[in-house]
C-alpha positions in Angstrom: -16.5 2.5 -22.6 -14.9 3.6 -18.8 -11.5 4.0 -18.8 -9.6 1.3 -16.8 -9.0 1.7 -13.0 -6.2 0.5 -11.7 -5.4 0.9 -7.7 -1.6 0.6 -6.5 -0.3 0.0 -2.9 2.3 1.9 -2.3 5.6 0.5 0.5 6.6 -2.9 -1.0 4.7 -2.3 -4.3 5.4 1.4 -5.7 8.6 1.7 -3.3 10.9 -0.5 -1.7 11.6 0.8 1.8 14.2 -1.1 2.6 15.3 -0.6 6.2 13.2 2.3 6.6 9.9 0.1 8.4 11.4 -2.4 9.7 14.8 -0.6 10.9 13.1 2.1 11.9 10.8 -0.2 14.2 13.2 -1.8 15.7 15.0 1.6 16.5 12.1 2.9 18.1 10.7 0.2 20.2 14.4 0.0 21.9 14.3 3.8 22.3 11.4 3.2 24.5 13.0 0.1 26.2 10.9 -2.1 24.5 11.5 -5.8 22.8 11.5 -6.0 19.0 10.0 -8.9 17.4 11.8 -11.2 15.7 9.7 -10.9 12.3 9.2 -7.4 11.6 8.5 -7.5 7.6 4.6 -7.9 9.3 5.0 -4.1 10.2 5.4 -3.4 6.1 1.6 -2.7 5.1 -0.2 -2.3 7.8 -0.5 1.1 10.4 2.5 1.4 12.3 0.2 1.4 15.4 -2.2 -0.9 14.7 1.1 -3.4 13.8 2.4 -1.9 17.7 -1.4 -3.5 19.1 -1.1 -7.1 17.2 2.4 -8.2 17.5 3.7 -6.7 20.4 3.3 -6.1 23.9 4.0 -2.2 23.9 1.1 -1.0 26.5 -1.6 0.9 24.8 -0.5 4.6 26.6 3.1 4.3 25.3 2.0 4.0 21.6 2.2 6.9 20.7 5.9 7.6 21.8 7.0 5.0 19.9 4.7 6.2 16.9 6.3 9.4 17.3 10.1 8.4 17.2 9.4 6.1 14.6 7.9 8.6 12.5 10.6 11.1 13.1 13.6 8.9 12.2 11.5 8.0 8.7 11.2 11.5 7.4 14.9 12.4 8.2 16.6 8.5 7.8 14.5 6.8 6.1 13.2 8.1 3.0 17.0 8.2 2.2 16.8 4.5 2.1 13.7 4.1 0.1 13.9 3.7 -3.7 11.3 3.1 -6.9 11.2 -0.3 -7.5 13.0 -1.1 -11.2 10.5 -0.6 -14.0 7.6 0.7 -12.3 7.8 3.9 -13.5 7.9 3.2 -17.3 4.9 0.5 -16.2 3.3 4.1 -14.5 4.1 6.2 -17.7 2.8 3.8 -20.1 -0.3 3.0 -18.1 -1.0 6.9 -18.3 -0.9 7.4 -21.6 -2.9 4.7 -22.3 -5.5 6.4 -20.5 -5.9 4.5 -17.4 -7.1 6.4 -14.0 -4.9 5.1 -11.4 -4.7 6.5 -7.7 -3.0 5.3 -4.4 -4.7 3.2 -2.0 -2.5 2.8 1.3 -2.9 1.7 4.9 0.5 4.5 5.3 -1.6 7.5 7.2 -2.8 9.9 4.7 -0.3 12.5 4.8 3.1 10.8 4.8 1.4 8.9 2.0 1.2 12.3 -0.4 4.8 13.4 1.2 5.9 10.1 -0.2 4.5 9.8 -3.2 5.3 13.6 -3.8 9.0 13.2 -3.0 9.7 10.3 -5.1 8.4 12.3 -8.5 5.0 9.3 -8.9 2.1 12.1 -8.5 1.9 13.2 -11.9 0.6 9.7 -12.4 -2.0 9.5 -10.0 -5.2 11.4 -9.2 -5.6 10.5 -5.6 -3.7 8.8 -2.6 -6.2 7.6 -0.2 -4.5 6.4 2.7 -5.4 6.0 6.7 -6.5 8.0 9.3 -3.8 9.3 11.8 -3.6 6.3 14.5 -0.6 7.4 16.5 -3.0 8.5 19.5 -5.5 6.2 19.9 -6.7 2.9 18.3 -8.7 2.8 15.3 -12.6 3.8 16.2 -15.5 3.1 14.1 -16.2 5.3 10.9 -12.0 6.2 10.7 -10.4 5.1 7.6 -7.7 2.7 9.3 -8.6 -1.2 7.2 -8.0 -1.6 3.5 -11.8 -1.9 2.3 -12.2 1.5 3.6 -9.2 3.1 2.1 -10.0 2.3 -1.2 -13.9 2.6 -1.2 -12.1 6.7 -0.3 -10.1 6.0 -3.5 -12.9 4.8 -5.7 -15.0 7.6 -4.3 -12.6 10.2 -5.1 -12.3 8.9 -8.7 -15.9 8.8 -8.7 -16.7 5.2 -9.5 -19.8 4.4 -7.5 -19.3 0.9 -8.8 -16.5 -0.6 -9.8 -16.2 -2.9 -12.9 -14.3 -5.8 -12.0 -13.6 -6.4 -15.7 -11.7 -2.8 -16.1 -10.8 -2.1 -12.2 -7.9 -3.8 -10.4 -5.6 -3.5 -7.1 -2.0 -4.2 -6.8 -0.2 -4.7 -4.0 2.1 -6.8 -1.9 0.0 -8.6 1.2 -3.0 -10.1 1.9 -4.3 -6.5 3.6 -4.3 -5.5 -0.4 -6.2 -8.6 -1.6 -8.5 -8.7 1.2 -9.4 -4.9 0.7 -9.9 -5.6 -3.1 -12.2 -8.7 -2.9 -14.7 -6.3 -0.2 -15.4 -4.4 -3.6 -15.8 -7.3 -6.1 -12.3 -6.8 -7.8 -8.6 -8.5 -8.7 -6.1 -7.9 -6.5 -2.5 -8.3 -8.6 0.0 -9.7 -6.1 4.0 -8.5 -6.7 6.5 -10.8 -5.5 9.2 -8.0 -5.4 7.1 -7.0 -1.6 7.0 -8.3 1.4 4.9 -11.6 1.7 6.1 -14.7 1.8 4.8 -17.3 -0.6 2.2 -18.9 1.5 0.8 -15.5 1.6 1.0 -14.6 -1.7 -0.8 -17.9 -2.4 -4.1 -16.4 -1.1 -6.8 -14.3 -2.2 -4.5 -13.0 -5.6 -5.8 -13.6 -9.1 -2.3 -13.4 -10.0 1.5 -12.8 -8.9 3.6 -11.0 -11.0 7.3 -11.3 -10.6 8.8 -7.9 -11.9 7.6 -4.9 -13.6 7.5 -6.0 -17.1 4.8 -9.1 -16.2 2.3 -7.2 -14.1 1.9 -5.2 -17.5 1.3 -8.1 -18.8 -0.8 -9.3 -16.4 -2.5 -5.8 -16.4 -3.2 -5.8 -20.1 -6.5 -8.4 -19.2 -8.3 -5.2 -17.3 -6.7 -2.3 -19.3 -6.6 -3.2 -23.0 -9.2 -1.6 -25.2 -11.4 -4.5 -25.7 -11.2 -7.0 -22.4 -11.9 -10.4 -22.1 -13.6 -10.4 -19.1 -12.3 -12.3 -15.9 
């Protein structure tokens, strides 16, 4: 029998950023003289410029300013602010020894991904973190890892599942980008309320929602235990 796959999101799943997005959004589009939106937990999940193209008017040349001074104040302000959310590392721990190969999949670019998940002690758990293509400079072109379906076919591939079986391979994460991602490669996508959706969105596209740390291993137990049901 495979061992298990299980797939994790990483800001509003793994970590709670806090301020650290959406502050540090807001910071940098008035930097630049910019207006902030009024709903900036949309910017938690997807790439910071592709969040910059869909729901505001920054012009397309000045993107990567405001990339750049956003990026800046996180890795000196706001990794400060981020913490593990509560349980999630005994879930992590427990999921390991168990057996289960887990990695990272991530619409945060590639590189701040591993910083992240280096800094905050989770990469002996994880083989991989598969994450996005740089887009600070230009918008996404075709063939560059920027959507979630890409980011964790890199994921799968690195773990070297060719296929996945949905009864022993799951994704977790926080917004529809994570559920829409998962269903591209026939698999569950286990929502967390602790994120940043709102209901209706969390309604959508998830097999289940799990309210804290202790019920997604619950909920993980149908594609992890040794003999599974099935879905």
């Amino acid at each position: 029998m495979t061992a298990p796959v299980v797939l994790w999101d990483l800001d509003g799943t793994l970590l709670d950023p806090a301020g650290a997005i959406t502050g540090g959004i807001a910071r940098a589009l008035a930097e630049h003289g910019h207006a902030v939106p009024e709903d900036l937990r949309r910017f938690v999940g997807p790439p910071v410029g592709f969040s910059l193209r869909t729901f505001t008017d920054v012009p397309e040349d000045e993107i990567p300013a405001v990339v750049a001074s956003y990026r800046a104040r996180y890795r000196t302000e706001g990794l400060a602010q981020t913490r593990v959310y509560a349980g999630v590392e005994e879930l992590l721990e427990r999921l390991h020894g168990a057996g289960v190969r887990m990695a990272v999949a991530t619409q945060k670019p590639e590189p701040t991904a591993e910083l992240v998940v280096e800094r905050f002690g989770l990469s002996r758990w994880f083989e991989t973190v598969s994450g996005a293509a740089d887009d600070a400079v230009s918008a996404p072109r075709e063939g560059r890892a920027h959507d979630k379906p890409a980011i964790i076919a890199e994921a799968l591939r690195r773990l070297g599942v060719d296929a996945p079986d949905p009864a022993r391979t799951v994704m977790i994460g926080d917004r529809r980008y994570d559920a829409e991602g998962a269903a591209a490669h026939g698999i569950d996508c286990l929502g967390v309320a602790w994120g940043f959706a709102d209901e209706d969105e969390l309604g959508t596209g998830f097999a289940a929602v799990a309210r804290d740390a202790a019920e997604l291993g619950e909920l993980l137990a149908r594609y992890t235990s040794p003999a599974p049901t099935g879905r």
